[in-house]
mmCIF file of the N, C-alpha and C atoms, coordinates in Angstrom:
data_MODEL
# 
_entry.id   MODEL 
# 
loop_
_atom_site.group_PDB 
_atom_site.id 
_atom_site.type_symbol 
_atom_site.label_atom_id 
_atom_site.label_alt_id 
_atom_site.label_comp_id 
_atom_site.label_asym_id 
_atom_site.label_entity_id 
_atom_site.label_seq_id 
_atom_site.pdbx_PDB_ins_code 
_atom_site.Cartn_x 
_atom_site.Cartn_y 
_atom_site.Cartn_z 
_atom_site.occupancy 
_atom_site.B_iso_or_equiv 
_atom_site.pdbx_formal_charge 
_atom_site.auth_seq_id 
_atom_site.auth_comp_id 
_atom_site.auth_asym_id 
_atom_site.auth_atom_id 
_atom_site.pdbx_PDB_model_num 
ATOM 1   N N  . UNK A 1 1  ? -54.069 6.865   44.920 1.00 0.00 ? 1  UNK A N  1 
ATOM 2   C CA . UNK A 1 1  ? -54.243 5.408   44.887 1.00 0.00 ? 1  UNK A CA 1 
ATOM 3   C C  . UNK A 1 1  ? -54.462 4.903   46.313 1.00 0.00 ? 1  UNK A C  1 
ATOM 4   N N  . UNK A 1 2  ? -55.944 4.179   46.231 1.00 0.00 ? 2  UNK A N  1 
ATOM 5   C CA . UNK A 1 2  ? -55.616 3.674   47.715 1.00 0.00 ? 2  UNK A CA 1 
ATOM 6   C C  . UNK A 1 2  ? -54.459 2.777   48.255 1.00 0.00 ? 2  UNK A C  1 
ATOM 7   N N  . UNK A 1 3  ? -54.459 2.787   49.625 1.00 0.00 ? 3  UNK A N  1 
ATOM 8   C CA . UNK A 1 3  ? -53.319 1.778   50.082 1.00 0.00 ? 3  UNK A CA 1 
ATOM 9   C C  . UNK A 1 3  ? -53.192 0.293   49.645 1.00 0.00 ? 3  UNK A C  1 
ATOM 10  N N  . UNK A 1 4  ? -54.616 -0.180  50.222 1.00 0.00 ? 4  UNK A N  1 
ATOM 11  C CA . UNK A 1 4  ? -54.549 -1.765  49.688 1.00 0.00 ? 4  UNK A CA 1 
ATOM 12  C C  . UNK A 1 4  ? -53.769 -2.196  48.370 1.00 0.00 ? 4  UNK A C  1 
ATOM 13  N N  . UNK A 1 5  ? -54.508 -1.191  47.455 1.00 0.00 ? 5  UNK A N  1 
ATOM 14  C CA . UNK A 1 5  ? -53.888 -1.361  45.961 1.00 0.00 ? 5  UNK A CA 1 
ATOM 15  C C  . UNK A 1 5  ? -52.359 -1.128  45.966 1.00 0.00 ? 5  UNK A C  1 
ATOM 16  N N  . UNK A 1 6  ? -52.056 -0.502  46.541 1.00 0.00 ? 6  UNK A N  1 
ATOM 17  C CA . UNK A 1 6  ? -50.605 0.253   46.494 1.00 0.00 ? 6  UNK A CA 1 
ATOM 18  C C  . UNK A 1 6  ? -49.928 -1.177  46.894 1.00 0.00 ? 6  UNK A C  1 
ATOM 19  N N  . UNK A 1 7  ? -49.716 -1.991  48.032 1.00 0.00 ? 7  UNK A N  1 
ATOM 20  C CA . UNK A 1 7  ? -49.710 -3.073  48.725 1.00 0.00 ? 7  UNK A CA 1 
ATOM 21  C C  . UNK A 1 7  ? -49.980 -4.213  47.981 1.00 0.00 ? 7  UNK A C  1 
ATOM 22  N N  . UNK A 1 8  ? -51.123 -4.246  47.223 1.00 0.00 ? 8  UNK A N  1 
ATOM 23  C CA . UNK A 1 8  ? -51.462 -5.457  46.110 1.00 0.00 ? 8  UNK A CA 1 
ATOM 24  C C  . UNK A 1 8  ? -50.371 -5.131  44.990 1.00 0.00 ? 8  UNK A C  1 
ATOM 25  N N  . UNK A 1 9  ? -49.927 -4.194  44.566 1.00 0.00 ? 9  UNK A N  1 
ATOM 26  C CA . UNK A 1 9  ? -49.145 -4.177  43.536 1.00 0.00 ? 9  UNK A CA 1 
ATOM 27  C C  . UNK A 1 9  ? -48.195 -4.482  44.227 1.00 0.00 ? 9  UNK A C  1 
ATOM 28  N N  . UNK A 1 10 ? -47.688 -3.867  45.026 1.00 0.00 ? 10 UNK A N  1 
ATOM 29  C CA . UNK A 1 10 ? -46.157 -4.567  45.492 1.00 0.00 ? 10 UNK A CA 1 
ATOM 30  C C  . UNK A 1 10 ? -45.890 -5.817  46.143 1.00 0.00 ? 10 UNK A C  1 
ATOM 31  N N  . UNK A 1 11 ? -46.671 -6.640  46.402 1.00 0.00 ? 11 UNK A N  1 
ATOM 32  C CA . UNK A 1 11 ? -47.306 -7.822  46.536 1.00 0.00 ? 11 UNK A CA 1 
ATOM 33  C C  . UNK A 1 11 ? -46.851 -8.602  45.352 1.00 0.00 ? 11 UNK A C  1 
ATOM 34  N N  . UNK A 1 12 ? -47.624 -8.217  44.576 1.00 0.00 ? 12 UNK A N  1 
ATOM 35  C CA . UNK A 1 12 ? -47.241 -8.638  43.232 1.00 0.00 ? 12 UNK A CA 1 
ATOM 36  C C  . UNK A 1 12 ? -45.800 -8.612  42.609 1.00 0.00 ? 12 UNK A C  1 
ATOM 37  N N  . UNK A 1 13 ? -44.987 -7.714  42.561 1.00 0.00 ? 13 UNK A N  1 
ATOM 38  C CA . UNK A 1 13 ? -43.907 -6.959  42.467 1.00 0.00 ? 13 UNK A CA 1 
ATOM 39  C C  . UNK A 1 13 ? -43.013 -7.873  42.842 1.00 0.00 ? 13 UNK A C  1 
ATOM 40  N N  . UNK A 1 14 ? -42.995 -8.310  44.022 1.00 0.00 ? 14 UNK A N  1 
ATOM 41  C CA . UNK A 1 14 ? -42.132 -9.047  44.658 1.00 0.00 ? 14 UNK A CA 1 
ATOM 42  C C  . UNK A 1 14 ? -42.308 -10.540 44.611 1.00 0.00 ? 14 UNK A C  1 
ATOM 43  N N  . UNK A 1 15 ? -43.746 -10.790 44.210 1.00 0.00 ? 15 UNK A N  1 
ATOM 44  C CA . UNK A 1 15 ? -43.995 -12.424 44.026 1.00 0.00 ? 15 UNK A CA 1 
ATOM 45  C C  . UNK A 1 15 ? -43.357 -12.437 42.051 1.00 0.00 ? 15 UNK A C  1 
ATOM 46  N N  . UNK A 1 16 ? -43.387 -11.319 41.377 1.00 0.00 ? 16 UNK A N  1 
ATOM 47  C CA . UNK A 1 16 ? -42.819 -11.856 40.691 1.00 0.00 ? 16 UNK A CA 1 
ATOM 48  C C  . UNK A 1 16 ? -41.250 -11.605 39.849 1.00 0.00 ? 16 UNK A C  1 
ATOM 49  N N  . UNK A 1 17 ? -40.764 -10.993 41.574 1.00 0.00 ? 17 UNK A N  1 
ATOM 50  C CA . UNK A 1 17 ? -39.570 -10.991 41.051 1.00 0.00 ? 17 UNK A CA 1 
ATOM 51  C C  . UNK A 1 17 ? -38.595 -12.042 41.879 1.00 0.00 ? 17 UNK A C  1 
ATOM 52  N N  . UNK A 1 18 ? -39.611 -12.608 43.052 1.00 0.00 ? 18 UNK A N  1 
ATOM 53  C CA . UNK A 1 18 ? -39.068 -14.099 43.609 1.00 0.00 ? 18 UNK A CA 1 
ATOM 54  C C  . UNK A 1 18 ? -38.689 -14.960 42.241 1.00 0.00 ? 18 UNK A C  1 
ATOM 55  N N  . UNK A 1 19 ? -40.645 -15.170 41.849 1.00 0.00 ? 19 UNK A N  1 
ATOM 56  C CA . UNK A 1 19 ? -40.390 -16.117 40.551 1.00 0.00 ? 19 UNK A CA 1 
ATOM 57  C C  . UNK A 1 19 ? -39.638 -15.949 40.009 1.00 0.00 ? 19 UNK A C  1 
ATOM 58  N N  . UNK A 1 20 ? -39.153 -14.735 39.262 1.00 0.00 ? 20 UNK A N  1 
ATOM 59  C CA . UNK A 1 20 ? -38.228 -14.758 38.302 1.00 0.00 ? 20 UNK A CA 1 
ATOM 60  C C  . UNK A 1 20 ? -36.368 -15.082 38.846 1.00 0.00 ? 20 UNK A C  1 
ATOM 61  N N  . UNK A 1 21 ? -36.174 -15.244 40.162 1.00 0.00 ? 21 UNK A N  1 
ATOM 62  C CA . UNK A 1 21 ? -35.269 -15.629 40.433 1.00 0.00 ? 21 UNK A CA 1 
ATOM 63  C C  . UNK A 1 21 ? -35.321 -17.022 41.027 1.00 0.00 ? 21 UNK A C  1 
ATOM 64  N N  . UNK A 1 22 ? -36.047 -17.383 41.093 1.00 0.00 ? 22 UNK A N  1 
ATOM 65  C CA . UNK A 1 22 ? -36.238 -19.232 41.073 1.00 0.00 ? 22 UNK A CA 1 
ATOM 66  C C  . UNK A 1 22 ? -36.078 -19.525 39.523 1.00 0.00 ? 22 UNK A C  1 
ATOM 67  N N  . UNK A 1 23 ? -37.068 -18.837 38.675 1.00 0.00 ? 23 UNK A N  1 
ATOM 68  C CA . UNK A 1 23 ? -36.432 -19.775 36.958 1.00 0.00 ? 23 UNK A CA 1 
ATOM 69  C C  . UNK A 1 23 ? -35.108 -19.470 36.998 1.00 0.00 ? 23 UNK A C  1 
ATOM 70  N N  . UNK A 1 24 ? -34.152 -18.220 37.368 1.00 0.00 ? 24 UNK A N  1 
ATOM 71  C CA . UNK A 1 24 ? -33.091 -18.359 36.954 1.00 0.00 ? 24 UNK A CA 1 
ATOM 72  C C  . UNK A 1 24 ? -32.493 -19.074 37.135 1.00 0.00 ? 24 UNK A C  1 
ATOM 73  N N  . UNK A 1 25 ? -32.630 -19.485 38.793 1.00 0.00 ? 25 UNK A N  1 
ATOM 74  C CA . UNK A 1 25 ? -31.602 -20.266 39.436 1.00 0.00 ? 25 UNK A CA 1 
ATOM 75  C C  . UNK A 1 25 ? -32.169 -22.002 38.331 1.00 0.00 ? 25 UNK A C  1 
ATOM 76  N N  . UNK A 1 26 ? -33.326 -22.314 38.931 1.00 0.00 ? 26 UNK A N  1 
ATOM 77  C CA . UNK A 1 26 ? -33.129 -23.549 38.370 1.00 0.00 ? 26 UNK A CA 1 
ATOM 78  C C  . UNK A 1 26 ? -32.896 -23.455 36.639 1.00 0.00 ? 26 UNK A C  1 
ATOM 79  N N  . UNK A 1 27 ? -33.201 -22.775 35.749 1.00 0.00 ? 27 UNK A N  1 
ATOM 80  C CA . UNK A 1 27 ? -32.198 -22.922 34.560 1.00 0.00 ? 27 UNK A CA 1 
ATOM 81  C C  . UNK A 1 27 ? -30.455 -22.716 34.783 1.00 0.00 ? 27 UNK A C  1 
ATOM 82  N N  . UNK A 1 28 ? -29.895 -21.890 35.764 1.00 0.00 ? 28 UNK A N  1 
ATOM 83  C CA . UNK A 1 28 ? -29.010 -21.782 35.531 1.00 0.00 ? 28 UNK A CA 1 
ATOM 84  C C  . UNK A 1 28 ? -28.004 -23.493 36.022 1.00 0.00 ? 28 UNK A C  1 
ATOM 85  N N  . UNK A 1 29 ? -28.802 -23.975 37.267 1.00 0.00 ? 29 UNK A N  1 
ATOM 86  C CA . UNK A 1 29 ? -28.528 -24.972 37.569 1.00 0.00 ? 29 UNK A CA 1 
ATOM 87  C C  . UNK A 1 29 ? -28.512 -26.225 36.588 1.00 0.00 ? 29 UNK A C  1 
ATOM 88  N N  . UNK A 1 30 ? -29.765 -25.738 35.803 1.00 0.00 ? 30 UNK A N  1 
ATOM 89  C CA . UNK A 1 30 ? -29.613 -26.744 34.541 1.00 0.00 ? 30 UNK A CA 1 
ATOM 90  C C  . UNK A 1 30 ? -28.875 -27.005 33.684 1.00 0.00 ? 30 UNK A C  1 
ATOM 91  N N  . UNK A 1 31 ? -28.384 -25.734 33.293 1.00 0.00 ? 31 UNK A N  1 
ATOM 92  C CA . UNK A 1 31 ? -27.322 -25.070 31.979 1.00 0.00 ? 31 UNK A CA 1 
ATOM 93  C C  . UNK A 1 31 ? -25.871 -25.592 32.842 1.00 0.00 ? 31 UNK A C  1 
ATOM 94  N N  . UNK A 1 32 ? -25.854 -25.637 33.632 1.00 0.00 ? 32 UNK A N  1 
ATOM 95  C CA . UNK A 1 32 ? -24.442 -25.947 34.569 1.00 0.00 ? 32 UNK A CA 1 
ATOM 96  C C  . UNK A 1 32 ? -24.640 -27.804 34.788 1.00 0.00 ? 32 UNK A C  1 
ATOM 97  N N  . UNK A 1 33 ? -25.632 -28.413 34.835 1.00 0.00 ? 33 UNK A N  1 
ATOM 98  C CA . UNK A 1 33 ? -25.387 -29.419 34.752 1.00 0.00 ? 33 UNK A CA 1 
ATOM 99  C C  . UNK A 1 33 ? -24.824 -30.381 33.783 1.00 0.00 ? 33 UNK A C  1 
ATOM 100 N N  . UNK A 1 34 ? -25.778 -29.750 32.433 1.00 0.00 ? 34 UNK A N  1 
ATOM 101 C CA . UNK A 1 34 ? -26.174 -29.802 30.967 1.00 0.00 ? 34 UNK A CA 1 
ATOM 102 C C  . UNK A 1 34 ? -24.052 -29.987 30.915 1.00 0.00 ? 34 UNK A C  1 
ATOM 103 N N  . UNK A 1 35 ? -24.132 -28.872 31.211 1.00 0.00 ? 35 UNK A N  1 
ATOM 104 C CA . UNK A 1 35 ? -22.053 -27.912 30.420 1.00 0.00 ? 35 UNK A CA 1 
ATOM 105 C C  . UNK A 1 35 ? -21.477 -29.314 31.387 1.00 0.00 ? 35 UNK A C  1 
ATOM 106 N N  . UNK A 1 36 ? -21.481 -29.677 32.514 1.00 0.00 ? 36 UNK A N  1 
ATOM 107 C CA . UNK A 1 36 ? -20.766 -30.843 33.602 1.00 0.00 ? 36 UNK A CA 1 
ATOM 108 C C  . UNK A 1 36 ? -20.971 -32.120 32.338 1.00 0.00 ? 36 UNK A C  1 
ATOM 109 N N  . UNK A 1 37 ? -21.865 -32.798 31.905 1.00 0.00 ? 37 UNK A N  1 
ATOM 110 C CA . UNK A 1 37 ? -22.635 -33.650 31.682 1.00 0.00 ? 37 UNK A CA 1 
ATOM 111 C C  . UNK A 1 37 ? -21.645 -33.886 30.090 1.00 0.00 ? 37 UNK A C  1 
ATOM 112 N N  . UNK A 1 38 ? -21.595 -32.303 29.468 1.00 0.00 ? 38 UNK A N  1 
ATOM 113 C CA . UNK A 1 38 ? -21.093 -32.374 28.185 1.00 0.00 ? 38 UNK A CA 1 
ATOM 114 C C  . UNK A 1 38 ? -19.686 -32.565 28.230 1.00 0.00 ? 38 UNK A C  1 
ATOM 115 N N  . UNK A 1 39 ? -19.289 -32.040 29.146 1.00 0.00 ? 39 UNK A N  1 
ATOM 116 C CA . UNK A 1 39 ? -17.546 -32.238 29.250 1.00 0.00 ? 39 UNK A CA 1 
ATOM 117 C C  . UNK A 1 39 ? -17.159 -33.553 29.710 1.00 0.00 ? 39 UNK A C  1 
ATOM 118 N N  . UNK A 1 40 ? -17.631 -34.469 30.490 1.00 0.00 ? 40 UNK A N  1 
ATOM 119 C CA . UNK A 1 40 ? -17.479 -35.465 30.772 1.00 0.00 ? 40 UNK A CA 1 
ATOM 120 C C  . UNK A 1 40 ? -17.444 -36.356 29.358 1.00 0.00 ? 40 UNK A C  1 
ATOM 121 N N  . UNK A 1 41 ? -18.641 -36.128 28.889 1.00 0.00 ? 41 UNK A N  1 
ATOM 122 C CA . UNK A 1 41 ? -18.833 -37.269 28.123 1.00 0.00 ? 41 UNK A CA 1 
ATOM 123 C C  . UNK A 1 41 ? -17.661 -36.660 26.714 1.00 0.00 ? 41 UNK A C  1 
ATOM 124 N N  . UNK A 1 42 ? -17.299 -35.729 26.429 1.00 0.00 ? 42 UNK A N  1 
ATOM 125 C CA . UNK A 1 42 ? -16.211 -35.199 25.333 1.00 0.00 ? 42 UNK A CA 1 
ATOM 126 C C  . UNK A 1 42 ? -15.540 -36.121 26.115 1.00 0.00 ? 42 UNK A C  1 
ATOM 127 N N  . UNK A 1 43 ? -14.853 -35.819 27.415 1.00 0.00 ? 43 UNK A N  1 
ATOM 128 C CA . UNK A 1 43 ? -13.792 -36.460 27.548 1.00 0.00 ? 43 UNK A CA 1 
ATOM 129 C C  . UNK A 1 43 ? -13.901 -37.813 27.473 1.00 0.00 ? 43 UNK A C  1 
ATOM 130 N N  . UNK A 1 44 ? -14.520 -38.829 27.920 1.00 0.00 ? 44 UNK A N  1 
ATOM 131 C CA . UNK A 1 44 ? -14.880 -40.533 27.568 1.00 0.00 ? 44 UNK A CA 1 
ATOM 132 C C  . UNK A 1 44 ? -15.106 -40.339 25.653 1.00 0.00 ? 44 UNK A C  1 
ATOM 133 N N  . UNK A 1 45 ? -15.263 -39.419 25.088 1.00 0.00 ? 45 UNK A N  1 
ATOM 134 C CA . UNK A 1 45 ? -15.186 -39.862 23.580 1.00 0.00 ? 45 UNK A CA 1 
ATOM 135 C C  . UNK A 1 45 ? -13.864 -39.657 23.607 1.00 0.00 ? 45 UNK A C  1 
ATOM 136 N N  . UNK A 1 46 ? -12.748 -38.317 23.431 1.00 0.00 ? 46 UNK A N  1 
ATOM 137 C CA . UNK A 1 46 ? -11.910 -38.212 23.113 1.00 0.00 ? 46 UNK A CA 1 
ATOM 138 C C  . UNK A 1 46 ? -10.524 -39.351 24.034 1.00 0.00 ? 46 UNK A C  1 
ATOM 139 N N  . UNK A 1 47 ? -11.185 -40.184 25.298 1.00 0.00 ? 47 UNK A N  1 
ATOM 140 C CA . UNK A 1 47 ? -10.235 -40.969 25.864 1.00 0.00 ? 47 UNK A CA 1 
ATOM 141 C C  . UNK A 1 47 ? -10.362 -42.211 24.719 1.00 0.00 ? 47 UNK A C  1 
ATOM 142 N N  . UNK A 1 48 ? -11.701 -42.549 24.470 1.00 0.00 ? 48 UNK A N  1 
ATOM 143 C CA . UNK A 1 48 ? -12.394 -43.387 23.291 1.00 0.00 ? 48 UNK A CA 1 
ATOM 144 C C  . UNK A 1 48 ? -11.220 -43.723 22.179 1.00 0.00 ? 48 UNK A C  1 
ATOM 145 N N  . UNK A 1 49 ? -11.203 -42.595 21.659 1.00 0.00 ? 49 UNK A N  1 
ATOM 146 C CA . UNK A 1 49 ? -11.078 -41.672 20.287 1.00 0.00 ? 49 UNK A CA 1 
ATOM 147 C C  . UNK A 1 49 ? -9.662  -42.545 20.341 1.00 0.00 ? 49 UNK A C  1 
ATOM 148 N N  . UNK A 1 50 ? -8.492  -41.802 20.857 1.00 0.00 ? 50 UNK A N  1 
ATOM 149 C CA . UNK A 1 50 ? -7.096  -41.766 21.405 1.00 0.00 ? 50 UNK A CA 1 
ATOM 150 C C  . UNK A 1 50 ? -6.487  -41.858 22.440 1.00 0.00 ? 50 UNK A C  1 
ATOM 151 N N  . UNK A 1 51 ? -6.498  -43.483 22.567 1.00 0.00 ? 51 UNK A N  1 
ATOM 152 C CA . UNK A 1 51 ? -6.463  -43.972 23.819 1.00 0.00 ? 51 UNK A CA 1 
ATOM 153 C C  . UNK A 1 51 ? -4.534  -43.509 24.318 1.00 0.00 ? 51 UNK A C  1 
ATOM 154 N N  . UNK A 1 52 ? -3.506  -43.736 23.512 1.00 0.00 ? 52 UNK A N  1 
ATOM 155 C CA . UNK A 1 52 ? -2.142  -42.901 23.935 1.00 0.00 ? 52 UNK A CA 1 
ATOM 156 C C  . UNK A 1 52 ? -2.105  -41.880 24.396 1.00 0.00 ? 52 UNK A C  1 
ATOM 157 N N  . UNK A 1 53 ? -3.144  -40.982 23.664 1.00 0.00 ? 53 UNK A N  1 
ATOM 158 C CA . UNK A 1 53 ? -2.904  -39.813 24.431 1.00 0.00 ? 53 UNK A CA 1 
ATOM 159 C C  . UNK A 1 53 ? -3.456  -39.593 25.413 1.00 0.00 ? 53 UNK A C  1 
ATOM 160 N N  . UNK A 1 54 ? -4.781  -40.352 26.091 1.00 0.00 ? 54 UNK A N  1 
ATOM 161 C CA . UNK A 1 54 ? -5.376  -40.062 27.443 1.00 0.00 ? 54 UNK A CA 1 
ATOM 162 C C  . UNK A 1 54 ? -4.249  -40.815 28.307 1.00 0.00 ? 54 UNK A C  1 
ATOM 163 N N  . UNK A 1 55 ? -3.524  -41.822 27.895 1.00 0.00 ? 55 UNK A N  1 
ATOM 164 C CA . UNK A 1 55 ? -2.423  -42.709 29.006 1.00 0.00 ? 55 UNK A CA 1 
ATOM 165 C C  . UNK A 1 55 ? -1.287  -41.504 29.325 1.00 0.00 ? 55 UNK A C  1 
ATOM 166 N N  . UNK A 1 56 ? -0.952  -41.077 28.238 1.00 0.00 ? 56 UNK A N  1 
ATOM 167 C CA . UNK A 1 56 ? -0.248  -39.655 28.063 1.00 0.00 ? 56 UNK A CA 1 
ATOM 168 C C  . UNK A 1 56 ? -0.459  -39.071 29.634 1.00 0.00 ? 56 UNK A C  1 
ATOM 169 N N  . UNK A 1 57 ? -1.759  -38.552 29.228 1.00 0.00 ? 57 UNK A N  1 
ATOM 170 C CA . UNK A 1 57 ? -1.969  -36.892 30.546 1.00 0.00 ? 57 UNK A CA 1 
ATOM 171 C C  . UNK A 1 57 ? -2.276  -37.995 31.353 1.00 0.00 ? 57 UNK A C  1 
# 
């Protein structure tokens, strides 16, 4: 195999194993916001819900 090619593939190789660690990060950042976003708002329903027991804790 010539070199260039050898070089173009790993070129490649690495551009798409950058990419694939940029989607992770920004889904994972998402999925972690998403989970922040959901617990908050449980908790404003369940303070909602039963207001003694949020005065409680």
């Amino acid at each position: 195999m010539p070199l260039s090619m050898a070089s173009a593939l790993h070129r490649g190789e690495i551009h798409r194993a950058v990419a694939r660690r940029v989607s992770n990060a920004i889904t994972s950042r998402a999925v972690s916001e998403m989970a922040i976003t959901d617990v908050t708002g449980s908790v404003q329903l369940l303070g909602a819900m039963c207001p003694d027991r949020a005065a409680n804790v």
